[in-house]
C-alpha atoms as a printed R data frame, in Angstrom:
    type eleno elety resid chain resno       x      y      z
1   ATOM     1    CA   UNK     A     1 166.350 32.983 95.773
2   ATOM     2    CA   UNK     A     2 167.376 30.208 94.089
3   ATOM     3    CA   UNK     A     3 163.742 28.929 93.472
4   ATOM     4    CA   UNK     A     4 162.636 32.339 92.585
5   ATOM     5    CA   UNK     A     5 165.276 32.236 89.612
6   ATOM     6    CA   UNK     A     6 164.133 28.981 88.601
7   ATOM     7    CA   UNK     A     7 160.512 30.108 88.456
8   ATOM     8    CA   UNK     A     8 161.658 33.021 86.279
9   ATOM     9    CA   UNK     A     9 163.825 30.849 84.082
10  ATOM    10    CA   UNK     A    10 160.301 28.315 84.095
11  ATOM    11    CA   UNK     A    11 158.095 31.332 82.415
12  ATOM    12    CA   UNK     A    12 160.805 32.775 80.269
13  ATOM    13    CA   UNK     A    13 161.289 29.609 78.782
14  ATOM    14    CA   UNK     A    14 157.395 28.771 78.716
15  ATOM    15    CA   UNK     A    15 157.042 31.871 76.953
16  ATOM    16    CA   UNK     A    16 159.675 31.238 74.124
17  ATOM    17    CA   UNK     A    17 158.166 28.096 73.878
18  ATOM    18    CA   UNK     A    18 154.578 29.596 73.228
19  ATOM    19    CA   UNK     A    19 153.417 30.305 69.700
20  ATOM    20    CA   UNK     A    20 153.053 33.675 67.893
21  ATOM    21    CA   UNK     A    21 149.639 35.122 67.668
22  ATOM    22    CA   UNK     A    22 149.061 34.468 63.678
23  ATOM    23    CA   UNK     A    23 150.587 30.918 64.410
24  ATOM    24    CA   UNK     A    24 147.762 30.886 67.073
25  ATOM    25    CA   UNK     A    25 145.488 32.004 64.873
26  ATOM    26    CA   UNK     A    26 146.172 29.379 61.833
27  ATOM    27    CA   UNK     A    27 146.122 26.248 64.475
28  ATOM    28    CA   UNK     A    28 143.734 23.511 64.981
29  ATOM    29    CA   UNK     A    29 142.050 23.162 68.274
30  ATOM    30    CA   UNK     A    30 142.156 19.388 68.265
31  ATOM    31    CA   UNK     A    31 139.768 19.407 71.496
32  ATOM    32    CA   UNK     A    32 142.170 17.384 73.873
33  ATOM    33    CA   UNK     A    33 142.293 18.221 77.676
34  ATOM    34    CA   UNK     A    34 144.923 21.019 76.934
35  ATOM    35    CA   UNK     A    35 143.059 23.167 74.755
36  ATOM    36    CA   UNK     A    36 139.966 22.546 76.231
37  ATOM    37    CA   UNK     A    37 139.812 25.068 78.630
38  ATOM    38    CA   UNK     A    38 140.374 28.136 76.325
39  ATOM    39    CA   UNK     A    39 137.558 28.786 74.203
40  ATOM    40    CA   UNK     A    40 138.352 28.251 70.520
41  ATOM    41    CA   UNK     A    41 139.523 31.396 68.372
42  ATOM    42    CA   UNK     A    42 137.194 33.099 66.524
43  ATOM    43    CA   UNK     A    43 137.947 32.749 62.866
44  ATOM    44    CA   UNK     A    44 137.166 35.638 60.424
45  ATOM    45    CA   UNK     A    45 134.728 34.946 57.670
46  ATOM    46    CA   UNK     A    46 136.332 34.463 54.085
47  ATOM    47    CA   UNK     A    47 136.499 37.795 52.174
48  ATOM    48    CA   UNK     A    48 135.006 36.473 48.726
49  ATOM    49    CA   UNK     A    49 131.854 34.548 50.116
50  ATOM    50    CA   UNK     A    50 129.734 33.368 46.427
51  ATOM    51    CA   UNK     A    51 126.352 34.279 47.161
52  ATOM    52    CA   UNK     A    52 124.963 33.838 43.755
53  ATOM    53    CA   UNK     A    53 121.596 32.018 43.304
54  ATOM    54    CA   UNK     A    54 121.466 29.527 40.996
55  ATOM    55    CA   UNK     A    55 118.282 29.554 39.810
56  ATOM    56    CA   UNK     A    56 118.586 33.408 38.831
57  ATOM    57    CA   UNK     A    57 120.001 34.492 35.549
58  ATOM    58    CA   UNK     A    58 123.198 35.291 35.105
59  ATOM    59    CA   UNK     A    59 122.441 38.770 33.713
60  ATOM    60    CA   UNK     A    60 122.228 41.219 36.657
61  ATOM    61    CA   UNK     A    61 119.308 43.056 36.113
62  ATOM    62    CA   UNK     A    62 119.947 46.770 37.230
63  ATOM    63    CA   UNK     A    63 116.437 48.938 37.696
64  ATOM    64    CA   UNK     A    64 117.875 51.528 34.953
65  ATOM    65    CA   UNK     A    65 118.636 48.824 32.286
66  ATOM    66    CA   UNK     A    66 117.224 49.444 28.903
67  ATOM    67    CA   UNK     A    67 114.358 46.927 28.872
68  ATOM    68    CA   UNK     A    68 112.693 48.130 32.602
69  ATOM    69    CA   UNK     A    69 113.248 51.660 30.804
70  ATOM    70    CA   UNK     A    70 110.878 50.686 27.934
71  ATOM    71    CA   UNK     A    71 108.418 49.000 30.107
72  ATOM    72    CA   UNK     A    72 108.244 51.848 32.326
73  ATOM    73    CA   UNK     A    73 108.041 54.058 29.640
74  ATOM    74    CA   UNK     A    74 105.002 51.931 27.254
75  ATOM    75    CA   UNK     A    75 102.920 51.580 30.637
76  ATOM    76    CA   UNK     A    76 103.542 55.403 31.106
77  ATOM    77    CA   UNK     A    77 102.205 56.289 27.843
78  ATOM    78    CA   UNK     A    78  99.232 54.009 28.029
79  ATOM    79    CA   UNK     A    79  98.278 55.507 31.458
80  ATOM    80    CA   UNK     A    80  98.094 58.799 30.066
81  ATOM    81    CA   UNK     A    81  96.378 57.953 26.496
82  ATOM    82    CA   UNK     A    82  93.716 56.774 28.825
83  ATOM    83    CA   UNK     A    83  93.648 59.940 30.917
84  ATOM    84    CA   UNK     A    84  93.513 61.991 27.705
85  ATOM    85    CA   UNK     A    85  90.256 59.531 26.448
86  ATOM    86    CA   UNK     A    86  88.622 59.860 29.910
87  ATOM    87    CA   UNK     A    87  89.444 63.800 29.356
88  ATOM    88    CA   UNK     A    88  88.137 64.149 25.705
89  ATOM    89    CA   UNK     A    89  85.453 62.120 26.848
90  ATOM    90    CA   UNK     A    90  84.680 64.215 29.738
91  ATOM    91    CA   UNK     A    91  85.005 67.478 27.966
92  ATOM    92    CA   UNK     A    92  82.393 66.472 25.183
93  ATOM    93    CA   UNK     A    93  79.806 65.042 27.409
94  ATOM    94    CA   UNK     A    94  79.703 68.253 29.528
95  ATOM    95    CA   UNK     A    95  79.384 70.134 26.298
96  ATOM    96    CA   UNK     A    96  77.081 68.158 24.836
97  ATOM    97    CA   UNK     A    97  74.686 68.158 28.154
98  ATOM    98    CA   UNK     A    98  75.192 71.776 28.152
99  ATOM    99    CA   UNK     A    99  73.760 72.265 24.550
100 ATOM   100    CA   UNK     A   100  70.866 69.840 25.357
101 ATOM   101    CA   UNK     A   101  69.821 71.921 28.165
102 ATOM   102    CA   UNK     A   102  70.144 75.401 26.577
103 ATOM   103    CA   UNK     A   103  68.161 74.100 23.560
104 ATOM   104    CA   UNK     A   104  65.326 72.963 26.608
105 ATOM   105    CA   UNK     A   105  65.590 76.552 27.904
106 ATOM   106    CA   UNK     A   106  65.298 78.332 24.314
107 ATOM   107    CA   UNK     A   107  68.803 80.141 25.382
108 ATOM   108    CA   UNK     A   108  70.131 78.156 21.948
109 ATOM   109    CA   UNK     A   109  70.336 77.983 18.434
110 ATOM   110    CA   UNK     A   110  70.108 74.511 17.193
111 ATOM   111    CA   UNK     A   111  71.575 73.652 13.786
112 ATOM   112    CA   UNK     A   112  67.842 72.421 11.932
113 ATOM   113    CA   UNK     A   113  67.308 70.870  8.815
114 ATOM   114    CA   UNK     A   114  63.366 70.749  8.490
115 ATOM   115    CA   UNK     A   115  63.503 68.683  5.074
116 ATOM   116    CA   UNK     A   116  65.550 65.942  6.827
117 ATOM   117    CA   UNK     A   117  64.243 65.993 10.564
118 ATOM   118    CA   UNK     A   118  60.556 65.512  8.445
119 ATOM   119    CA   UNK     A   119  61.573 62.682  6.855
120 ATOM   120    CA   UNK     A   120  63.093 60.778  9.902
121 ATOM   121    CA   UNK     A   121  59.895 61.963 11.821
122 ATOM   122    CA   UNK     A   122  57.650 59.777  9.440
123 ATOM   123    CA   UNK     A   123  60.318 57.180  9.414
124 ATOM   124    CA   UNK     A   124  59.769 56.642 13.377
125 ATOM   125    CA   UNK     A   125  56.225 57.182 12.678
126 ATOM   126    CA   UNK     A   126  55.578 54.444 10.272
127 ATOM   127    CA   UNK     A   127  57.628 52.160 12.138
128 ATOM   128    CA   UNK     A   128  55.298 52.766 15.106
129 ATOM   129    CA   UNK     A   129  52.211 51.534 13.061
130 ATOM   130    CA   UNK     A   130  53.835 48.553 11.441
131 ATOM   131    CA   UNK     A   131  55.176 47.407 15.017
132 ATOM   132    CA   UNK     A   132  51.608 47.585 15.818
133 ATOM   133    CA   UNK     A   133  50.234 45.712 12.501
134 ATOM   134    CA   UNK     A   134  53.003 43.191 13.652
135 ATOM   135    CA   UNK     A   135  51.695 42.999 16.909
136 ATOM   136    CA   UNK     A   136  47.793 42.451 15.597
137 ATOM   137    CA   UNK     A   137  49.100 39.471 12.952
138 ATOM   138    CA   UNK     A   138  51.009 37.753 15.582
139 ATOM   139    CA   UNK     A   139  47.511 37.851 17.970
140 ATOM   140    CA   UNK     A   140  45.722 36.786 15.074
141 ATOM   141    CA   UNK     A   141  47.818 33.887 14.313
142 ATOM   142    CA   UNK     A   142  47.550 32.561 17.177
143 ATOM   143    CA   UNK     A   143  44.286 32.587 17.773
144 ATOM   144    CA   UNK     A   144  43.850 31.221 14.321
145 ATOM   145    CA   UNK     A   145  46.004 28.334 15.440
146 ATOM   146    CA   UNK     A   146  44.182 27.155 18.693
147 ATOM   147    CA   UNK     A   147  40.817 27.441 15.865
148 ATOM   148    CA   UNK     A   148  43.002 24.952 13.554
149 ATOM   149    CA   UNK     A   149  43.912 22.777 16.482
150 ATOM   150    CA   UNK     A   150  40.034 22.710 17.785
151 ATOM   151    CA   UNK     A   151  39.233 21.563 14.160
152 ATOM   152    CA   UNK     A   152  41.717 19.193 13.489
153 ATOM   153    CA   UNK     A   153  40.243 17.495 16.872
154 ATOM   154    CA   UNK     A   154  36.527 17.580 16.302
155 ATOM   155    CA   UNK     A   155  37.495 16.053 12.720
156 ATOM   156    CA   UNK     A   156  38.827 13.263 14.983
157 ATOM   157    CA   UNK     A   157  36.146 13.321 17.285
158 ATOM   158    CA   UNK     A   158  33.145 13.097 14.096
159 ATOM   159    CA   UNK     A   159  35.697  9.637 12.786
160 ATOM   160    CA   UNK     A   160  35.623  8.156 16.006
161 ATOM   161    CA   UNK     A   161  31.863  8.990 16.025
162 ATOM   162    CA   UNK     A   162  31.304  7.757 12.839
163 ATOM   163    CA   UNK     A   163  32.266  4.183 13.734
164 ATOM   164    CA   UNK     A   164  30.852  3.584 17.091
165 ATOM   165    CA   UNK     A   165  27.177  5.083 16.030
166 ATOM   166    CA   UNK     A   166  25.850  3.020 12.566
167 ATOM   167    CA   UNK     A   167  22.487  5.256 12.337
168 ATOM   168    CA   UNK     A   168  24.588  8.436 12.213
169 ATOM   169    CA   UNK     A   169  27.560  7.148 10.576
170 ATOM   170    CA   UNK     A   170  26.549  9.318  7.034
171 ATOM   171    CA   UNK     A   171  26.189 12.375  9.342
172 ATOM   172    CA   UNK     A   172  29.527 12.353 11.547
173 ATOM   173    CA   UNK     A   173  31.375 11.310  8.402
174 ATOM   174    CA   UNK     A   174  30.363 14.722  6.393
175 ATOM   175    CA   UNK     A   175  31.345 16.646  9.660
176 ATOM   176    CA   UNK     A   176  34.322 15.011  9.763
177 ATOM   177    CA   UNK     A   177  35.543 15.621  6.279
178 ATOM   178    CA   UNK     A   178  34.390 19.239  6.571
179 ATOM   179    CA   UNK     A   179  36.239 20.008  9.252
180 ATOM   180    CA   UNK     A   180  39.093 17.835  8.033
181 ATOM   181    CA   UNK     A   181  39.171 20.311  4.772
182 ATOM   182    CA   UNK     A   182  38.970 23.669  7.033
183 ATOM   183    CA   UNK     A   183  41.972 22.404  9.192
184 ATOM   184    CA   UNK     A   184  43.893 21.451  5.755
185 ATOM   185    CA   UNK     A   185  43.143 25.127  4.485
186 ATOM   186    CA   UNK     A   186  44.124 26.423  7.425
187 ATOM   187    CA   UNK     A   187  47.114 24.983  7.604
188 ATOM   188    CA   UNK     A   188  48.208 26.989  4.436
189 ATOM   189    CA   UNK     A   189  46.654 29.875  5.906
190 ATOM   190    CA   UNK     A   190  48.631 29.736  8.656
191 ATOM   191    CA   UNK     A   191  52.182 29.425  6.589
192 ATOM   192    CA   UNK     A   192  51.005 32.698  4.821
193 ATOM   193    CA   UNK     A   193  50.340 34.561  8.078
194 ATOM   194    CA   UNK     A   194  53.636 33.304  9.348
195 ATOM   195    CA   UNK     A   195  55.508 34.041  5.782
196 ATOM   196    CA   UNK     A   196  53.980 37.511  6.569
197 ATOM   197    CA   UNK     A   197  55.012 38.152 10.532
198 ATOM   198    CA   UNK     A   198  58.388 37.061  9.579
199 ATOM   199    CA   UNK     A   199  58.999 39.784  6.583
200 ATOM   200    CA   UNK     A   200  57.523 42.445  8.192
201 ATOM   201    CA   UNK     A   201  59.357 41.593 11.652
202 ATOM   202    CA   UNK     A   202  62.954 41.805  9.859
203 ATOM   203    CA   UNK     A   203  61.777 45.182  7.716
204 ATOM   204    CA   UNK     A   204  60.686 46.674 11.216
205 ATOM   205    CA   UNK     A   205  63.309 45.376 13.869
206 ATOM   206    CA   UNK     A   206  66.474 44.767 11.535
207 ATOM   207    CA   UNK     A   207  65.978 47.242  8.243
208 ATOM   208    CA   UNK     A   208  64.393 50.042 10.015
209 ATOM   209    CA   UNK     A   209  66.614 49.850 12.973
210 ATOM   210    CA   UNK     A   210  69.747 50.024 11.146
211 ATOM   211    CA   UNK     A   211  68.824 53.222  9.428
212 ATOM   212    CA   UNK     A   212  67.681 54.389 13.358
213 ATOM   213    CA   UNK     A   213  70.833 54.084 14.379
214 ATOM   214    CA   UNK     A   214  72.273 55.997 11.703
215 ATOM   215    CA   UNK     A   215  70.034 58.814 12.492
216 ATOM   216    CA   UNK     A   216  71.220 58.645 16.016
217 ATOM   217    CA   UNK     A   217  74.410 58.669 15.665
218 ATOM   218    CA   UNK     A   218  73.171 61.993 12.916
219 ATOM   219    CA   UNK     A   219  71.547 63.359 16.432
220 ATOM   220    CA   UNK     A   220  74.821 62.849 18.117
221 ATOM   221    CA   UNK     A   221  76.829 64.501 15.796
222 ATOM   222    CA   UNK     A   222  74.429 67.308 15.589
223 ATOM   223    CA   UNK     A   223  74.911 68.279 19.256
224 ATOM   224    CA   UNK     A   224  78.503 68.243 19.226
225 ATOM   225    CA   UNK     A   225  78.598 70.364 16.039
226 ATOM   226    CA   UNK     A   226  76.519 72.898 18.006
227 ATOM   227    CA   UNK     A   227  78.037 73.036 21.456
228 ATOM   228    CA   UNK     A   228  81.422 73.620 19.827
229 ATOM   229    CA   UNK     A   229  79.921 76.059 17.578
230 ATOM   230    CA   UNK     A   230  78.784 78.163 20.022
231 ATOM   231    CA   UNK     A   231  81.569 77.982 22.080
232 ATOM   232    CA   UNK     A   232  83.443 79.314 19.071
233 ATOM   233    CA   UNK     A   233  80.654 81.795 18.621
234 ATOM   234    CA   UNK     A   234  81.420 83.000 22.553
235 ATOM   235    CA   UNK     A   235  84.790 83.100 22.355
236 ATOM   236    CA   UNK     A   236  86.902 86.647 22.894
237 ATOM   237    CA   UNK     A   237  87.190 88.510 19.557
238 ATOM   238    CA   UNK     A   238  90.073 90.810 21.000
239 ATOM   239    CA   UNK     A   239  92.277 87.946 20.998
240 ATOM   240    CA   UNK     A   240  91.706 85.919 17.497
241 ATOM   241    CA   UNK     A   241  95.370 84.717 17.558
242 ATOM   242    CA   UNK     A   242  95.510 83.121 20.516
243 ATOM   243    CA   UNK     A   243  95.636 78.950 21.030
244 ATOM   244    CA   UNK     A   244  92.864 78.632 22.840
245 ATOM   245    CA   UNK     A   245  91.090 80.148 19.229
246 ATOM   246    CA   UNK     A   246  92.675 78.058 17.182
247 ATOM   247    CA   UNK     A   247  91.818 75.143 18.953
248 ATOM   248    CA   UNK     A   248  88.117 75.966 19.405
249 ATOM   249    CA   UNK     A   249  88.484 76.453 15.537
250 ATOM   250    CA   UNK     A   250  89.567 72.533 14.860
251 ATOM   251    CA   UNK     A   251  87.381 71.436 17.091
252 ATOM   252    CA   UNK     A   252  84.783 73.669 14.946
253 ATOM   253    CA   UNK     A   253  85.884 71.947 11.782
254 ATOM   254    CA   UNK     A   254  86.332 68.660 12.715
255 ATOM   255    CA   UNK     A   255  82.838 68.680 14.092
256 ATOM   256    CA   UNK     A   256  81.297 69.963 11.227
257 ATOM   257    CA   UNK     A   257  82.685 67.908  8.966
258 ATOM   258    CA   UNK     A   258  81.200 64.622 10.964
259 ATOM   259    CA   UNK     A   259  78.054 66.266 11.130
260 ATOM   260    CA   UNK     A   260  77.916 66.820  7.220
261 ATOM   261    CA   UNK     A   261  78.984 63.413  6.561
262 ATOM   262    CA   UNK     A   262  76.186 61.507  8.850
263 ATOM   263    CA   UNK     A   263  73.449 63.925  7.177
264 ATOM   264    CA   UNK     A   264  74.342 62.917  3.803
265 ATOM   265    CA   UNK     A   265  74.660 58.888  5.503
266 ATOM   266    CA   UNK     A   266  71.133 59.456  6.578
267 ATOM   267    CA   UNK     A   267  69.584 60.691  3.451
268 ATOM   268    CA   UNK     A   268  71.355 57.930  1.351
269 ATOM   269    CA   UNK     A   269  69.632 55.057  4.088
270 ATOM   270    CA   UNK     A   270  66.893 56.363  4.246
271 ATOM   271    CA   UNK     A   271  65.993 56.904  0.427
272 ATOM   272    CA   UNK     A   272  66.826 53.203 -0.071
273 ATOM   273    CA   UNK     A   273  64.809 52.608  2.979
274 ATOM   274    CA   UNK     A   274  61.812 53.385  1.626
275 ATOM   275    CA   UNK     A   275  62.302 51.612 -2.000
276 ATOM   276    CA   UNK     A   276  63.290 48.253 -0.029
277 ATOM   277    CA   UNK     A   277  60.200 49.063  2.202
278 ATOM   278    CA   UNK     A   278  57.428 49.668 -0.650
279 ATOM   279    CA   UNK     A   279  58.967 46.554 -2.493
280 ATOM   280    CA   UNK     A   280  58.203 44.255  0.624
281 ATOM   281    CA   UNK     A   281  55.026 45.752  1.770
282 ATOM   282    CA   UNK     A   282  53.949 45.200 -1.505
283 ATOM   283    CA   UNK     A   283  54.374 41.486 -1.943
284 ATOM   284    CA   UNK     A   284  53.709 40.900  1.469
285 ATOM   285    CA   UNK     A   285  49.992 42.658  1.607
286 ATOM   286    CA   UNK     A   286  48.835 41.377 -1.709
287 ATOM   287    CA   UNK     A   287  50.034 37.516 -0.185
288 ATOM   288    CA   UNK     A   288  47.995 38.609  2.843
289 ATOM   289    CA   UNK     A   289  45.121 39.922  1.073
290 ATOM   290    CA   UNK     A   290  44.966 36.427 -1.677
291 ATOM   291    CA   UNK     A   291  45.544 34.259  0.876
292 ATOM   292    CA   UNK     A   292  42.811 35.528  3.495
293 ATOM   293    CA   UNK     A   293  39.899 35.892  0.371
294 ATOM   294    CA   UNK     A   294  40.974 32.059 -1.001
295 ATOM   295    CA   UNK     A   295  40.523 31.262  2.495
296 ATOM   296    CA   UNK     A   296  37.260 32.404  3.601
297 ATOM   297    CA   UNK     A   297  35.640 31.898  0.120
298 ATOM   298    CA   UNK     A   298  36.752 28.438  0.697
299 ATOM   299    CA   UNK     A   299  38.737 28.027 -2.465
300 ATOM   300    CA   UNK     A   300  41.151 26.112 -1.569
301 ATOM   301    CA   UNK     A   301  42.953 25.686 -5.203
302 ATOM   302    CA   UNK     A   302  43.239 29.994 -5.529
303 ATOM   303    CA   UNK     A   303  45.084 29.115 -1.432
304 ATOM   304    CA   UNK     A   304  47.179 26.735 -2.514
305 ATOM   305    CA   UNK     A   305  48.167 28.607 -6.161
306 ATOM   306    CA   UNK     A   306  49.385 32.107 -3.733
307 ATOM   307    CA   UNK     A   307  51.327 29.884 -1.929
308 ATOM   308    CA   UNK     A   308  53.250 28.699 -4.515
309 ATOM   309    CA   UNK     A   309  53.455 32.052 -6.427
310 ATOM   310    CA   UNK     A   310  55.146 33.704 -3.252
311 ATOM   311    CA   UNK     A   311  57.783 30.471 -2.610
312 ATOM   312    CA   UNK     A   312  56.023 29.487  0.570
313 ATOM   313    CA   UNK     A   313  56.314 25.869  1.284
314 ATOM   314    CA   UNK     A   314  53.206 23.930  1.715
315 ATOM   315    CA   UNK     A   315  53.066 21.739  4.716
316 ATOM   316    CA   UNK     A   316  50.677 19.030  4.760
317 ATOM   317    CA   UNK     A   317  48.285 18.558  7.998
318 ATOM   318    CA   UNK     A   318  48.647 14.989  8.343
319 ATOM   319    CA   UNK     A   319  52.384 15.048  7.896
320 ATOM   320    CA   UNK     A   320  54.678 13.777 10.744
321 ATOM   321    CA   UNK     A   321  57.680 15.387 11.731
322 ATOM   322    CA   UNK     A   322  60.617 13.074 11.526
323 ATOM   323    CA   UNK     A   323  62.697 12.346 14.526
324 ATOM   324    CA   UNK     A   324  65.838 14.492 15.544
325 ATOM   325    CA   UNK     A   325  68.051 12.123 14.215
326 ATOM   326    CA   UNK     A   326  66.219 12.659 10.507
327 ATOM   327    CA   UNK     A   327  66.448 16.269 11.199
């Protein structure tokens, strides 16, 4: 009994001796052999942990501020200008493949000036045939050119001749200065066929061309101004208030007024077309034409004077071209 109320008195004590629990909770497990064999106490996490980042800016950058809401708003509208292009773009190349094949089945009135449409007709034409004179003087340049080259080396050929044979020395001497004049002449006849190919190439692929692609764009116009014409033409009378009227009707205007414009473009290129064109043709045939006769009637003073009357520098035959670093 007695060491039953010692035991008692043992625990009590033991237990007044023990700690609270938040004076458990605030002390240091120092690791000796007493504490050892409870496990240590778990200890809550700190209620205001910093988590910032450093290398982030300061500014907390919300997905409604004002800047994302610009961005979002500039892409937006880009995105749907370029719907609305791919739209328009859509719209009039239906239309304007529509109006192309009505015309082709005759179920369509095409807008025709005959006046203009004449005139670009013979402009196409007459670029045709000087593509094809173009053609013929570059052909005939060259093969002039090998006939220079075969000169200028039986010239050589008659010298070398000349030296190596005593009793026909006179004789391979007067066929080498002959052909030693022919090659010189033909030299110059050569910078006058070349002066030539090179005018009539930029009147045919440069002058020409830019008034062609007037006239196309013209052609362009001219399809568009009809297929929204006749859409107007088709459209219900029984409603001539209505939006989808009045739009047809701008589209109507605007069209026509492009199409009125390019016409009157076309007839201004093409009228000073044809007084650049007469002007060059001009000086360039009657070069041909002096140049050819001076040649063949072997006068080579009459060569040599068109030459200089038409600004064409005269290249010698027996001049060397420097090196690249003279160049």
């Amino acid at each position: 009994m007695a060491h039953s109320v010692r035991v008692e008195r043992s625990i009590h004590e033991m237990l007044k001796d023990a700690p609270s629990m938040n004076e458990s909770d605030n002390a240091v497990h120092t690791g000796t052999e007493d504490s050892s064999s409870c496990p240590p106490p778990f200890k809550s996490p700190p209620t205001s942990l910093s988590l910032r980042n450093h290398s982030a800016p300061t500014t907390p950058m919300s997905p409604r501020s004002p800047l994302n809401g610009s961005v979002d708003t500039s892409i937006l509208r880009t995105g749907a200008s370029k719907i609305d292009s791919i739209k328009n773009w859509s719209i009039s190349t239906y239309k304007c493949t529509r109006q192309i094949m009505l015309e082709k089945l005759g179920k369509s009135q095409r807008t025709v000036d005959s006046e203009l449409e004449a005139h670009i007709e013979q402009l196409r034409d007459t670029q045709r045939k000087y593509l094809s004179v173009l053609r013929l003087a570059r052909a005939f340049s060259s093969h002039f050119h090998h006939v220079v080259v075969t000169q200028h080396a039986l010239a050589d050929a008659f010298a070398d001749l000349a030296q190596k044979n005593p009793e026909l020395q006179k004789e391979f001497t007067c066929n080498s200065e002959t052909q030693r004049s022919l090659t010189k002449n033909g030299e110059l006849l050569l910078n006058a066929l070349n002066f030539f190919i090179s005018s009539v190439n930029t009147l045919c692929n440069k002058t020409i061309d830019d008034t062609l692609l007037t006239i196309r764009q013209y052609e362009t116009a001219r399809v568009e101004f009809d297929a929204y014409r006749m859409d107007l033409e088709n459209s219900k009378p029984e409603i001539p208030q209505s939006s989808t009227t009045e739009d047809l009707q701008k589209n109507y205007t605007q069209h026509k007024e492009l199409y009125e414009k390019l016409r009157d473009d076309v007839a201004i290129k093409m009228q000073f077309l044809d007084e650049n064109r007469i002007k060059v043709m001009h000086k360039q045939l009657v070069l041909l034409h002096n140049a050819i006769s001076a040649y063949f009637s072997g006068n080579a003073t009459a060569l040599e004077t068109t030459l200089k009357q038409f600004n064409i520098k005269l290249k010698s035959p027996n001049s060397v071209t420097g090196s690249w670093l003279e160049q």
